[in-house]
FIFIKE-480794 format. One record per residue (C-alpha): x, y, z. Coordinates in steps of 0.02 Angstrom, whole numbers, always signed. Layout:
BEGIN
ATOM     px     py     pz
ATOM      X      Y      Z
...
END
This chain:
BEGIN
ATOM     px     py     pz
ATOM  -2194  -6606  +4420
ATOM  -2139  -6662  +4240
ATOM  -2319  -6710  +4191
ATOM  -2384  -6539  +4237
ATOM  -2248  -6449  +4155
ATOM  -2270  -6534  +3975
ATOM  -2441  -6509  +3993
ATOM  -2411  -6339  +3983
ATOM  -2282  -6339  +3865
ATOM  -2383  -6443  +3767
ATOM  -2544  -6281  +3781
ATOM  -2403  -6155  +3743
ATOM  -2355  -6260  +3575
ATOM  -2558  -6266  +3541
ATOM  -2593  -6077  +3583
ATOM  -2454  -6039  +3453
ATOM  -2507  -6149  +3308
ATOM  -2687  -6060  +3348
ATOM  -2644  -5884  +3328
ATOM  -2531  -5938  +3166
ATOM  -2647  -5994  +3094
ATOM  -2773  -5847  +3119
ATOM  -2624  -5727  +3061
ATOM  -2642  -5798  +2907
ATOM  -2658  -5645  +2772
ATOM  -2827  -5633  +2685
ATOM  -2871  -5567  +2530
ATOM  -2957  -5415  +2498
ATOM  -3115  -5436  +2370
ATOM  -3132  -5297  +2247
ATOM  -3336  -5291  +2273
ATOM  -3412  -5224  +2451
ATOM  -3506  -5368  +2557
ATOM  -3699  -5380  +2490
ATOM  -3745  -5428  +2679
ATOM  -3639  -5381  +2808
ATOM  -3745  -5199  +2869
ATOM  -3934  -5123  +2847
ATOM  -3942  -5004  +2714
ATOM  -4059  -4905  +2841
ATOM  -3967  -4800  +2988
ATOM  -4092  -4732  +3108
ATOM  -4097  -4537  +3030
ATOM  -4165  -4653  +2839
ATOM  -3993  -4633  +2762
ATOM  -3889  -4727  +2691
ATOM  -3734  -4836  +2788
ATOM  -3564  -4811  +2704
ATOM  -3476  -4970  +2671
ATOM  -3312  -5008  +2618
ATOM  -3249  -4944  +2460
ATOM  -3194  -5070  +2315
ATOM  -3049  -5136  +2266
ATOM  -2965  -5142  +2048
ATOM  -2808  -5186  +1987
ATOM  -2719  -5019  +1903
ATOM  -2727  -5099  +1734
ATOM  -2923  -5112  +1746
ATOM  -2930  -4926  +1797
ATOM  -2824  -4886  +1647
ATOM  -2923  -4987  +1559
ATOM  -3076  -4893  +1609
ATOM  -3001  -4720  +1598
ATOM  -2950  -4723  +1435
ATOM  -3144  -4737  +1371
ATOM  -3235  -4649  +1521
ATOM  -3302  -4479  +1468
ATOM  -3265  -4328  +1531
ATOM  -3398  -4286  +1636
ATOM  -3406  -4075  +1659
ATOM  -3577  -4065  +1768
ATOM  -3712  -4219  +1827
ATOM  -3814  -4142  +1715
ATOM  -3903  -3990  +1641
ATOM  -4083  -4077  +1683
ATOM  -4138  -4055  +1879
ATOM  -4151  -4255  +1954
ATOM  -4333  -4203  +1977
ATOM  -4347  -4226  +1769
ATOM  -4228  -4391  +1774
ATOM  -4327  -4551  +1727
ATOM  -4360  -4642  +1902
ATOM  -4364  -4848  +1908
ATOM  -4533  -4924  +1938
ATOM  -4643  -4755  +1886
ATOM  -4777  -4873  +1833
ATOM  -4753  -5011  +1951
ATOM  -4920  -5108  +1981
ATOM  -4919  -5170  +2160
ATOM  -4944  -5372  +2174
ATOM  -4856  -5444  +2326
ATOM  -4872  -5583  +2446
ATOM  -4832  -5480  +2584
ATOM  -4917  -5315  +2533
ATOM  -4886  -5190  +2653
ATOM  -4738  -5226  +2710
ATOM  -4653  -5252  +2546
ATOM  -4739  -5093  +2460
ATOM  -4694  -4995  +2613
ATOM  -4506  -5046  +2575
ATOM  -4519  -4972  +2414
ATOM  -4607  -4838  +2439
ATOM  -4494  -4796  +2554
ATOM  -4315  -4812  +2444
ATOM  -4415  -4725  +2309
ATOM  -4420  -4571  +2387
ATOM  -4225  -4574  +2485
ATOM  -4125  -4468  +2402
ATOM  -3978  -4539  +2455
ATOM  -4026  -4683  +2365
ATOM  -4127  -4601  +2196
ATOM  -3971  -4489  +2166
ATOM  -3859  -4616  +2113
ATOM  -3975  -4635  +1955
ATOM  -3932  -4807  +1934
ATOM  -3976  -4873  +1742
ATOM  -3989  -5050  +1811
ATOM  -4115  -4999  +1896
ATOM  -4201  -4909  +1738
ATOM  -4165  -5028  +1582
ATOM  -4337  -5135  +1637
ATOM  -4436  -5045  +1751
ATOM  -4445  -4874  +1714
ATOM  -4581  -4809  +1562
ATOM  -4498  -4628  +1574
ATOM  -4334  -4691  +1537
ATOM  -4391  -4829  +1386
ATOM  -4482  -4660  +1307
ATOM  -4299  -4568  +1347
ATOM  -4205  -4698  +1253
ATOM  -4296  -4614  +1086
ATOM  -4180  -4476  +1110
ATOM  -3982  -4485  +1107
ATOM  -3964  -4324  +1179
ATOM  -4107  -4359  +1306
ATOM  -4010  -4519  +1344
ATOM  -3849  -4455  +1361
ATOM  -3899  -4337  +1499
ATOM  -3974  -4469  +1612
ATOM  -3784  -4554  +1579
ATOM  -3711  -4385  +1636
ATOM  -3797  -4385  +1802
ATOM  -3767  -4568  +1827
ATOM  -3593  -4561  +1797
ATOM  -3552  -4413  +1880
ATOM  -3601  -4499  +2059
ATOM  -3459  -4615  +2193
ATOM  -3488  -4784  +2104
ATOM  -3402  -4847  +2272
ATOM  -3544  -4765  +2374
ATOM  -3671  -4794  +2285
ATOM  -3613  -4984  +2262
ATOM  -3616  -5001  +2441
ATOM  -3786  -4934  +2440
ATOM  -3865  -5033  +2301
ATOM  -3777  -5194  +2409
ATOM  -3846  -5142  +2553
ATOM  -4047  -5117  +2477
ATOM  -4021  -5295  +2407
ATOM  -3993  -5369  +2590
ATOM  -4132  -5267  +2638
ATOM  -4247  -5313  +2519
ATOM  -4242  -5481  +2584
ATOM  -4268  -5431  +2766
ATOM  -4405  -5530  +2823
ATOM  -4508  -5362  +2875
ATOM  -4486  -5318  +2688
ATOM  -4494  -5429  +2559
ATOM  -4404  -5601  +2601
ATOM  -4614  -5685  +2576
ATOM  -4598  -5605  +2387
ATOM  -4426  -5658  +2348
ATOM  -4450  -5839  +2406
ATOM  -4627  -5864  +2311
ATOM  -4527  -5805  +2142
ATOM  -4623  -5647  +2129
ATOM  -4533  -5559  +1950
ATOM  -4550  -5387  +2030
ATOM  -4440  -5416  +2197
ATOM  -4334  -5560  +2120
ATOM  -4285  -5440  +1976
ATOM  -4265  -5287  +2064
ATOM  -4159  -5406  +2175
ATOM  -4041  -5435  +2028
ATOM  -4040  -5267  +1964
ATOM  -3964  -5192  +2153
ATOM  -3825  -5320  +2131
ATOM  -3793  -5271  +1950
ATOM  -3785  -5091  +1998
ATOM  -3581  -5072  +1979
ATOM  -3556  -5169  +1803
ATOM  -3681  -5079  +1737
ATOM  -3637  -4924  +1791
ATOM  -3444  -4963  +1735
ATOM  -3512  -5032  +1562
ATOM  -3637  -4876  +1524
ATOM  -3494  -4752  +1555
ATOM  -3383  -4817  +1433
ATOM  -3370  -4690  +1260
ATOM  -3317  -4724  +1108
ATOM  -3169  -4696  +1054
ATOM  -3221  -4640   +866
ATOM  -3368  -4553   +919
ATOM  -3321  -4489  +1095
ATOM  -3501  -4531  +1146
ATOM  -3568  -4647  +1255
ATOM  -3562  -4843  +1190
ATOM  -3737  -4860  +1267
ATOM  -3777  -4722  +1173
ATOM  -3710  -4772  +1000
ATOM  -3796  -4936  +1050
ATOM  -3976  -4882  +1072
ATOM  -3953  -4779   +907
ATOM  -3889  -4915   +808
ATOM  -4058  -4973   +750
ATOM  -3965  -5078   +605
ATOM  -3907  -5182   +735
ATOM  -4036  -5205   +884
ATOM  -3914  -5334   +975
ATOM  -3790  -5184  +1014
ATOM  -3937  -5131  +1154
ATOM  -3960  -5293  +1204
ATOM  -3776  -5327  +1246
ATOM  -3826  -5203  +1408
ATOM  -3956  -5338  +1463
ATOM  -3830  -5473  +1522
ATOM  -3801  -5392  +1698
ATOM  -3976  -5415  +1745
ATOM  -3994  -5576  +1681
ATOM  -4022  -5598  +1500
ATOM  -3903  -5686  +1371
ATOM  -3902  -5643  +1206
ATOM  -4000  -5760  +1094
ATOM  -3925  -5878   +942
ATOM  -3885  -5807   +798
ATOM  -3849  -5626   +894
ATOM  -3751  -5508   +789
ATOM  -3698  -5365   +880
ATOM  -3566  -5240   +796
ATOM  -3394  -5289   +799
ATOM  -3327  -5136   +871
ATOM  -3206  -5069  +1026
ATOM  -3374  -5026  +1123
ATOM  -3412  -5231  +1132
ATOM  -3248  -5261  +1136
ATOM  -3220  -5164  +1310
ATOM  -3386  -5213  +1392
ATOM  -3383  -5410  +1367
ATOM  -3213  -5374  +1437
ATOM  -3270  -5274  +1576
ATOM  -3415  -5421  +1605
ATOM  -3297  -5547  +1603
ATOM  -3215  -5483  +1748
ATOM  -3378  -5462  +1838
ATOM  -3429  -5624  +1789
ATOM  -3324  -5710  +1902
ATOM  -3410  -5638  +2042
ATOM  -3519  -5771  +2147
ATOM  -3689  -5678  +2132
ATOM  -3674  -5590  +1978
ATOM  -3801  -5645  +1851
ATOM  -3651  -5592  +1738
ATOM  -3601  -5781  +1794
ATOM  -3750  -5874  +1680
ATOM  -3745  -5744  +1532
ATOM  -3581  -5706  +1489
ATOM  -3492  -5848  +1447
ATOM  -3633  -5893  +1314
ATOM  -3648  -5741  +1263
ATOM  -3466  -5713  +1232
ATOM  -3477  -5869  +1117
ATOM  -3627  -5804  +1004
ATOM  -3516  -5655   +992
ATOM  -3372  -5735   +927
ATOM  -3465  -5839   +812
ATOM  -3519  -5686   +745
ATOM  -3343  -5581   +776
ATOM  -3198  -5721   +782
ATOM  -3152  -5853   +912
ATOM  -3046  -5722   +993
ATOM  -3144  -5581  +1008
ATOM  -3221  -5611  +1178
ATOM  -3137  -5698  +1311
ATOM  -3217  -5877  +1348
ATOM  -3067  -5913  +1482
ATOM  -3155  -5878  +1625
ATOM  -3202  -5985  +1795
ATOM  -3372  -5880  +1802
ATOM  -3436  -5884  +2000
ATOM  -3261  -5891  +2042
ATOM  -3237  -5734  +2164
ATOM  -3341  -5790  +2313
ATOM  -3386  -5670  +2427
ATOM  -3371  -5688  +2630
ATOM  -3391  -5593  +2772
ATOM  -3360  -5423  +2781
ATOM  -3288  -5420  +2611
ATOM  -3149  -5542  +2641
ATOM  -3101  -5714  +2618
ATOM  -2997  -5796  +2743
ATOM  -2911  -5943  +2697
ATOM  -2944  -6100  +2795
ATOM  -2808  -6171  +2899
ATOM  -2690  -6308  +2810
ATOM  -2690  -6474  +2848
ATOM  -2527  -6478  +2930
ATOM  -2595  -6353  +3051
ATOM  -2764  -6445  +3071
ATOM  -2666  -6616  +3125
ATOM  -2531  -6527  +3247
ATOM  -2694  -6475  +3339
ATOM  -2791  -6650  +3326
ATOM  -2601  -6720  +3405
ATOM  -2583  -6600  +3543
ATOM  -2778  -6618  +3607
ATOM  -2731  -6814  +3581
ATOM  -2594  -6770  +3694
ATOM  -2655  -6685  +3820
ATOM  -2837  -6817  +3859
ATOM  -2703  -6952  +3876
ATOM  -2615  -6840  +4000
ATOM  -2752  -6804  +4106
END
């Protein structure tokens, strides 16, 4: 009877270092999961996902240059610039992938958020917008008047769709610039939207604002590229003001985010900038990629070693037992 009896003490001992070890706590990431749901439900709208996580000093951070937003905006959405308003269809896969956007083009659920990552490259109405400050400002308005937790989780969602191989997965993997890009400019949607709602504190307007008017300096509108993939060039000079100041701080945050393009362009664009504002200006201490997302928007640490050999041991145990 003793054999059988340590055998099971020996399963008891091995069912308890188990569920230990899948106790352990896991750590909440402060973006929601890119892959994890289809941004489709059956009635065409969009799935809710979970909202995201910031520290309270990056929300003060944020509040103290956000702008008080009143109303979206005095403009009806029907006379907001829309993203790809002169797209010229050229896929792989062309009715499946045009169908996709044809069909997220004209979701509300989706269009509403007004998302300027989506705009900065592929919509002509908003380029011929950017000629007016005013013009400009109200498109802001509307954007950041919407749930940038919502419409994160939406933008996330599109991206995994996007790739859905009854959408555009053919496109993506032959490189084709419309669906890789638009790709990247989903993901991007939340810095973007945090970096384009930041004001001035002089002015009281928006930075992206002061940026596009600041013809004196054209590498203050190109700072708002990075998100979506583009570094500034050598021998950048952007003004030295709070406005950068805040956003390369805001994009190194974002930059450590695994799937970010924030994680190619920042750090050399935060040295141009302080070759051009002092070593100190921008931070260049940051592990870009860092923040890797998994799962369902959490990653769960893998089990030690000490708790990987008690288990080797005890099934060492138990096939010499039996």
């Amino acid at each position: 009877m003793a054999r059988p009896l340590f055998a099971t003490l020996i399963l008891i001992i091995l069912c308890i270092s188990t569920f230990a070890t899948l106790a352990q706590p896991v750590e909440a990431s402060d973006q929601p999961d890119a892959v994890a749901r289809s941004a489709w439900e059956p009635s065409g709208e969009i799935a809710d996902q979970q909202r995201s996580f910031r520290s309270k000093e990056h929300l003060a951070h944020e509040k103290a240059l956000q702008r008080r937003i009143l109303t979206a905006s005095t403009s009806s959405s029907s006379e907001l610039p829309t993203p790809y308003d002169t797209l010229s269809y050229d896929f792989a896969n062309s009715t499946s992938c045009i169908n996709f956007y044809k069909k997220w083009r004209a979701n509300s659920t989706i269009t509403d958020c007004h998302a300027v990552s989506l705009l900065l490259t592929n919509s002509n109405s908003f380029f011929h917008t950017l000629t007016s400050a005013a013009a400009t400002s109200r498109v802001l308005d509307a954007s950041c008047s919407q749930d940038v937790s919502q419409c994160s989780a939406i933008m996330s969602s599109l991206a995994a769709d996007l790739l859905g191989s009854d959408n555009c997965a053919e496109d993506y993997g032959n490189g084709n610039s419309v669906v890789t890009g638009t790709y990247k400019d989903l993901v991007a949607y939340e810095p973007m939207y945090r970096a384009t709602c930041l004001t001035s504190p002089s002015t009281q307007d928006y930075c992206f604002v002061d940026a596009v008017s600041n013809s004196s300096a054209p590498d203050d509108y190109n700072v708002y590229f990075m998100p979506i993939g583009s570094a500034l060039s050598a021998g950048a000079e952007p003004t030295c003001s709070q406005c950068l100041q805040a956003t390369m701080a805001l994009f190194a945050r974002w930059a450590k985010k695994d799937g970010q393009s924030l994680d190619t362009t920042y750090l050399p664009s935060a040295r141009i900038i302080n070759s051009h504002c002092g070593s100190e200006f921008a931070s260049t201490n940051v592990t870009v990629g860092s923040n890797v997302i998994s799962g369902a928007g959490f990653t769960a640490s893998l089990p030690g070693l000490w708790s990987t050999a008690v288990v080797g041991l005890m099934l060492a145990i138990l096939t010499n037992l039996f």
